[in-house]
N, C-alpha and C positions, 0 to 999 in steps of 0.2 A: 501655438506650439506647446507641446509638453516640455516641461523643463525637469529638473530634479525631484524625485520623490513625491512624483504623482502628481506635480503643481502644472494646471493649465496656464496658460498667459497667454490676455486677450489685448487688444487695443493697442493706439497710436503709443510711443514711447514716452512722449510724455502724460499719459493717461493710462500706465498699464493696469489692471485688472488680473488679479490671481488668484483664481480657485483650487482646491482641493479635489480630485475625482478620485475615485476607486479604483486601484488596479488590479488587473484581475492575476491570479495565481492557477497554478493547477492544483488546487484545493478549492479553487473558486466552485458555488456551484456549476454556474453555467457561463460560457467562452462567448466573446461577438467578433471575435478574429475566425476570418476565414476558415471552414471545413475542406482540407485539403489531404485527404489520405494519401499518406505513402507507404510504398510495402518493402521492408527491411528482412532481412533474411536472418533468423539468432539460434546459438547453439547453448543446449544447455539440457543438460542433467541424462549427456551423451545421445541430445537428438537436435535434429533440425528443423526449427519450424518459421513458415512465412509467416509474420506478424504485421498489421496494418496500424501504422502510426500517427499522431497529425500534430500540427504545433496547436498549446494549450493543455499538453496533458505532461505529465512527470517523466524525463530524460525521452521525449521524441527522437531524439536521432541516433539510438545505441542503447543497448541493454547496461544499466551501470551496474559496476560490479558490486555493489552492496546486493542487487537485487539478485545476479548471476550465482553470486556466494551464496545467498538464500535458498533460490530453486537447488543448487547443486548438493545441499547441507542437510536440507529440510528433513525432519521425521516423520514418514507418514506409512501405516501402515493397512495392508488390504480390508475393505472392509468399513474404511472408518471416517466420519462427517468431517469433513475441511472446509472452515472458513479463511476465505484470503480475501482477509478487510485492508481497504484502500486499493483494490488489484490496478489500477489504472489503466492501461489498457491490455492488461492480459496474461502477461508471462507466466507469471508464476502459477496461478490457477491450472494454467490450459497444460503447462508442463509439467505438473504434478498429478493433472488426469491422463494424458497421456502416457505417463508412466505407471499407475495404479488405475488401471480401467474400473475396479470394481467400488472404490471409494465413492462418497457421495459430496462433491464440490460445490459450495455457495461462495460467490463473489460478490462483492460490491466494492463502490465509491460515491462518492458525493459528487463528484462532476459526472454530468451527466453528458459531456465527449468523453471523457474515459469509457463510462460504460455503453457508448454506440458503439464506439471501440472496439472493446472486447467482446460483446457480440457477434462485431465480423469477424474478428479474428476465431471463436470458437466455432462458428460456420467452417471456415477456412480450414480450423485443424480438424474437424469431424468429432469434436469432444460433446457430451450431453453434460453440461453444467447449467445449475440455475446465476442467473447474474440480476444484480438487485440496485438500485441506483437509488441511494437513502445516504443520510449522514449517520457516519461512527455505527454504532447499536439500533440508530433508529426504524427499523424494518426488520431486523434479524430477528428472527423464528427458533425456538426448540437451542439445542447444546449441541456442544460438537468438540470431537476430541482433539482437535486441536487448531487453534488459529494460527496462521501467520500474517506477520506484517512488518510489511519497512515505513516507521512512521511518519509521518510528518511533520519533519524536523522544522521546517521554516512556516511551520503556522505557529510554531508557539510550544514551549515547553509542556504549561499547563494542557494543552489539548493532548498532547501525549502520555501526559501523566495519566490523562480523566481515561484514553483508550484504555491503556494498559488497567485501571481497578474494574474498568467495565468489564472487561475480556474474564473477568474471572469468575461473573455468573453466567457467561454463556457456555463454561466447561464443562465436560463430566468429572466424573471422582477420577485423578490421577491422568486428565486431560493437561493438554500444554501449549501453552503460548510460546512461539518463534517469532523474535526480534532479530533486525538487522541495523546497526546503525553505525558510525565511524565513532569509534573507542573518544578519540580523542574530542572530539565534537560533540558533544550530547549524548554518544552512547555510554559513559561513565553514571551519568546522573538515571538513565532510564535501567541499566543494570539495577541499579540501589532501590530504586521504583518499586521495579520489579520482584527483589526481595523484600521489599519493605509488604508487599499486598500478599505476596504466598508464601513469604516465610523462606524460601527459596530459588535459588537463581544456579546457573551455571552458565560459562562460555563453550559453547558446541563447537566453534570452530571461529576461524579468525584468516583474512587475507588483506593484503595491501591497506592495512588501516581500517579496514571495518571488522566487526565480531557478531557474531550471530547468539546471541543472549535466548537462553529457554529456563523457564519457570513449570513447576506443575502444581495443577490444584490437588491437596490434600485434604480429604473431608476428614474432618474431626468427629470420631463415633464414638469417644469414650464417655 
């Protein structure tokens, strides 16, 4: 049986046996629980779209609203390269192409169910984005004016911190990184982060506890 904190226990009771195994996350690369898609219906950024979800990837059974407050917030304008790093299985990406047809969309994540995922799901809503399944930076090509991300709160501080100094050479001049996180929770320290790497920060908007944090890169010409 599994017991607490990932601990197997094997044998007679008086002979137990207790290993440590790896639990998987949806940051995990890759899942070995069941492939079981289900199609959830979500509204966001004043449209309606079939999304295909499955357990093993980040909030499977509802849009959460850090993410909702994101798609509905976000600054994107005609025209211009979006990357939506960690997209998981889709939302935000596919509803921010469907809103700016003319923008050019790159998604990834590191679980590679998230991004079988959002595959279907871009089938599904008839969007032309590229989708990339790499860890963080590791696959991402060229700059782009603006990245968003809800990050990855429960892998770890530091791995948020490292997104956020990454994200700021993959910007143009006066490009901008969109955070989402819950103020109280972690998103206090990634704010600070976030102005500690560009010099500036601002809160774009704020619901039921989460805030959506944007920075921009300023290239220094003098």
């Amino acid at each position: 049986m599994i017991g607490l904190y990932g601990l197997v226990i094997t044998g007679r009771r008086k002979n137990l046996q207790v290993k440590r195994v790896k639990m998987e996350h949806y940051y995990s690369k890759k899942q070995t629980s069941s492939f079981r898609p289900v199609k959830m219906i979500i509204r966001a950024r004043g449209r309606t779209l079939d999304i295909y979800t499955a357990g093993g990837v980040f909030s499977p059974k509802k849009l959460d609203m850090g993410t909702a407050l994101l798609i509905d917030t976000a600054v994107v304008k005609p025209g211009w390269r979006v990357l939506d790093l960690g997209c998981g299985y889709g939302p935000v990406g596919i509803s921010l192409k469907k809103a700016h047809k003319s923008i050019e969309m790159v998604m990834s994540d590191v679980n590679s169910r998230a991004v079988k995922l959002t595959k279907m799901n871009t089938k599904v809503n008839k969007v032309d984005v590229e989708v990339i399944c790499c860890d963080s930076f590791e696959k991402i090509k060229g700059k782009f004016d603006t990245i968003i991300l809800n990050p990855p709160q429960t892998a770890g501080k530091q791995l948020c911190f490292q997104m956020i100094l990454d994200s700021k050479e993959f910007l143009n001049d006066k490009g901008s990184l969109q955070i989402v996180a819950r103020h109280q929770k972690g998103g206090k320290q990634l704010c600070k982060k976030m102005e500690g790497v560009f010099g500036n920060v601002c809160e774009a908007a704020k619901k039921s506890g989460f805030r959506v944090y944007v920075s921009e890169r300023i290239e220094n010409k003098g």
